[in-house]
VEXDREN-732764 format. One line per 4 residues: number of its first residue (from 1); for each residue x, y, z of C-alpha. Coordinates in nm, 2 decimals. Last residue first. Example, Ala and Ser with C-alpha at 12.3 -4.5 7.8 and 13.67 -1.06 7.14 Angstrom:
2 = 1.37:-0.11:0.71  1.23:-0.45:0.78
END
This chain:
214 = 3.37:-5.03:2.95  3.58:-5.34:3.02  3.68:-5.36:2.65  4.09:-5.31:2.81
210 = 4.08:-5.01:2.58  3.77:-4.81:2.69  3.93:-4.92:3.07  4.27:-4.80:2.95
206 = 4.11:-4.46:2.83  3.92:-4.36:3.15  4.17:-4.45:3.40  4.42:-4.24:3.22
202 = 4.10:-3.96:3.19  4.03:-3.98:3.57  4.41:-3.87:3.60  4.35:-3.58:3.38
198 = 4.10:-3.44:3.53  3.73:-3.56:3.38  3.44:-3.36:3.24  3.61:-3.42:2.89
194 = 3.62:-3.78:2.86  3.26:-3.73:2.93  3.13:-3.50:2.71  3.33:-3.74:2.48
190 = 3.16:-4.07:2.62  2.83:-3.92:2.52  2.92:-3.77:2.17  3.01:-4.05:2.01
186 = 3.22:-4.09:1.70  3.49:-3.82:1.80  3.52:-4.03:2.12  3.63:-4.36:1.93
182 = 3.81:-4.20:1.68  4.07:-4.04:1.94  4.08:-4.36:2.15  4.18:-4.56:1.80
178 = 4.43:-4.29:1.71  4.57:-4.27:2.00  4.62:-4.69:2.06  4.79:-4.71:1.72
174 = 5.04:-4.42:1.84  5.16:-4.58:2.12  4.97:-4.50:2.44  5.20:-4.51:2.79
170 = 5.17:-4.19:2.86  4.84:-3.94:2.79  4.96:-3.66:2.59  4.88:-3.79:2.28
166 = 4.53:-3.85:2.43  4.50:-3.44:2.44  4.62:-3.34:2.10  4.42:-3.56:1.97
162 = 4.07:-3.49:2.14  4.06:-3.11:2.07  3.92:-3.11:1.73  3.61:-3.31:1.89
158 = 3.64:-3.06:2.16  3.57:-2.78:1.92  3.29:-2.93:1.72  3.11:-3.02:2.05
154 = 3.12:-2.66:2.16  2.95:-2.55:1.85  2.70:-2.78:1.87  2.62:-2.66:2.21
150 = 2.62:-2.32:2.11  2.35:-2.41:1.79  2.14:-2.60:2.08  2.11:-2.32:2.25
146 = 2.08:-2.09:1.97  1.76:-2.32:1.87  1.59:-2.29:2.21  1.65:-1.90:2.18
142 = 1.50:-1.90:1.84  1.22:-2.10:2.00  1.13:-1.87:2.27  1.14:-1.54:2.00
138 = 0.89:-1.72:1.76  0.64:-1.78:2.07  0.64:-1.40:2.18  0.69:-1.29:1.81
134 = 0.35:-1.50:1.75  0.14:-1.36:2.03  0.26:-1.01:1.97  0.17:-1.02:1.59
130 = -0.18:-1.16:1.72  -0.28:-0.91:1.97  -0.18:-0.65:1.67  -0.45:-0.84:1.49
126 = -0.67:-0.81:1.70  -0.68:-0.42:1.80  -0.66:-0.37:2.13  -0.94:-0.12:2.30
122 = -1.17:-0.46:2.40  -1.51:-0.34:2.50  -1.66:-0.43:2.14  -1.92:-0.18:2.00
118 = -2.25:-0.23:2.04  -2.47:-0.21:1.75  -2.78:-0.05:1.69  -3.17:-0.07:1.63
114 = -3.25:-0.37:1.89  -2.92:-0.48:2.05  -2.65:-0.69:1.88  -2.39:-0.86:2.06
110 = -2.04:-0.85:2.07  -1.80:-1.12:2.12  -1.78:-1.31:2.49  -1.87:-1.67:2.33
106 = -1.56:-1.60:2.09  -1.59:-1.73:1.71  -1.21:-1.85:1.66  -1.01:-1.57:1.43
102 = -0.72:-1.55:1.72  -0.65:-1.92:1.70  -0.67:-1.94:1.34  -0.37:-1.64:1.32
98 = -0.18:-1.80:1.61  -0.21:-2.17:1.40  -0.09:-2.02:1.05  0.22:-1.81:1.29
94 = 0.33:-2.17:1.42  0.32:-2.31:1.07  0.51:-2.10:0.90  0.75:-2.12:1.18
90 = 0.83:-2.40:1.13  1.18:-2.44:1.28  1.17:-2.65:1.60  0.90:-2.86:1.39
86 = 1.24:-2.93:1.20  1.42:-3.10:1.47  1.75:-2.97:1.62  2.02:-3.20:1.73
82 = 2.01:-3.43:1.45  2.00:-3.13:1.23  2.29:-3.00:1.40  2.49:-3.33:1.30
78 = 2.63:-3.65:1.47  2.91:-3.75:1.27  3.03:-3.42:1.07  2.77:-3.12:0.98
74 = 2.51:-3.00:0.82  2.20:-2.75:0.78  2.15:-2.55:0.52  1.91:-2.29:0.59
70 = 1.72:-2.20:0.33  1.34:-2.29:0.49  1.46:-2.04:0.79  1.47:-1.73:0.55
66 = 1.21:-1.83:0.34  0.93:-1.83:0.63  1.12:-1.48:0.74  1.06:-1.36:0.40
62 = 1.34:-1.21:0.32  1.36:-0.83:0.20  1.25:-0.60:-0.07  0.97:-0.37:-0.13
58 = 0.60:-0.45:-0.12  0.56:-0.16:0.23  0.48:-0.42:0.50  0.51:-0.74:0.35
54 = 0.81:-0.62:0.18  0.98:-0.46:0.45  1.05:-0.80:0.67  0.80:-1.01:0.84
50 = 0.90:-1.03:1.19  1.14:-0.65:1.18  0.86:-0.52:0.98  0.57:-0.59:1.19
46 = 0.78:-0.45:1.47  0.84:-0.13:1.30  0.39:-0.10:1.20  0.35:-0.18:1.59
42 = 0.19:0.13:1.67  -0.06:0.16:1.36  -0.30:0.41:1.44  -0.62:0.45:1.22
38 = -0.74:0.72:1.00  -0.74:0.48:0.73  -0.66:0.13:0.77  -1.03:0.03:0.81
34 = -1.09:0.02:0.45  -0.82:-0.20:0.43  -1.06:-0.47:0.37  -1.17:-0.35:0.03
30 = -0.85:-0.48:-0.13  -0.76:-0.38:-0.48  -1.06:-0.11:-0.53  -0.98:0.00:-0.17
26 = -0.62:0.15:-0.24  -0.77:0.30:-0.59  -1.04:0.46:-0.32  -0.76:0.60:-0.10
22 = -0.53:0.75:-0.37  -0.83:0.96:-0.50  -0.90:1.03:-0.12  -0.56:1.18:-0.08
18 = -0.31:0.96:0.18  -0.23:0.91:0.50  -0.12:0.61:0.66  -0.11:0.67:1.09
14 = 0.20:0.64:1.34  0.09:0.94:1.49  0.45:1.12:1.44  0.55:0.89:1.18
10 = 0.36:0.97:0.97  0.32:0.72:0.65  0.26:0.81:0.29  -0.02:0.69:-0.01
6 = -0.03:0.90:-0.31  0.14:0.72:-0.54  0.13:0.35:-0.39  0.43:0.21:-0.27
2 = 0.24:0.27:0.11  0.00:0.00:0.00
END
């Protein structure tokens, strides 16, 4: 709308203003924004920032949807996508179900009294109610998904680790390292671990894995 001729945005009262000629072409495309006019819009930068510009204004940027659909997600042995599941992800989905949720038939809606209408009591606008609903429950599984990113990460690093550590450990020829060394790379479990252990622990630790009695 707002790439219209025409059409502009204050941003003092956070409104969309725009002639009447530009108004009724607006309306001839999409009669339900007939509300729009003359009507704050407070949350217009935070519609933007969870859809991008071009659902707000029709001019570039990623659809969010898109954005987490390209992700490519691999890795060695175990990988991220192992560690994160793809409902984690949908978002699609997640914003489909908030927007159904909030256009239910509600038993406390308005009702009609003889010769007028009764307005609703509610002063927030729904669909703002619903933009806030979804970035709430976007935000909590982004974080769950950084967590699990960072632990990733940290797994990467001690599996590069691993070597230079069992080398150090006397009494190994070089036969022995390498097999301890693929053996924790391989599984994640016994190389969180290897690692939580001092280096005496880890001695212990390694003879026993190559003794068979662990």
């Amino acid at each position: 709308m707002l790439s219209r001729s025409g059409v502009g945005w204050n941003e003092s009262t956070m409104m969309v203003e725009c002639t009447d000629e530009a108004w009724s072409e607006c309306l001839k495309v999409d009669d339900n924004a007939r509300s729009m006019r003359h009507k704050s819009w407070p949350y217009y930068y935070d519609w933007i920032e969870i859809f991008g510009k071009d659902r707000a204004t029709g001019h570039q940027a990623e659809d969010l949807f898109d954005a987490a659909s390209n992700v490519n997600l691999s890795g060695p042995s175990r990988t991220l996508s192992e560690h994160i599941e793809m409902n984690d992800v949908n978002m699609e989905e997640e914003f489909n179900e908030t927007m159904s949720e909030s256009t239910q038939p509600s038993s406390t809606g308005t009702k009609k009294s003889v010769g007028r209408k009764q307005k609703s009591d509610q002063s927030s606008d729904p669909l703002c109610e619903v933009m806030k609903s979804f970035a709430k429950k976007t935000g909590a599984r982004l974080e769950k998904i950084a967590q699990r990113i960072g632990y990733e990460y940290d797994v990467s690093s001690a599996r590069k680790d691993v070597y230079s550590i069992v080398r150090e450990i006397e009494g190994l020829n070089l036969q022995e390292q390498l097999l301890i060394s693929k053996i924790l790379v391989k599984n994640i479990d016994e190389l969180d671990l290897f690692f939580s252990l001092d280096n005496a622990a880890r001695v212990e630790f390694v003879r026993m894995k190559l003794a068979g009695s662990i």
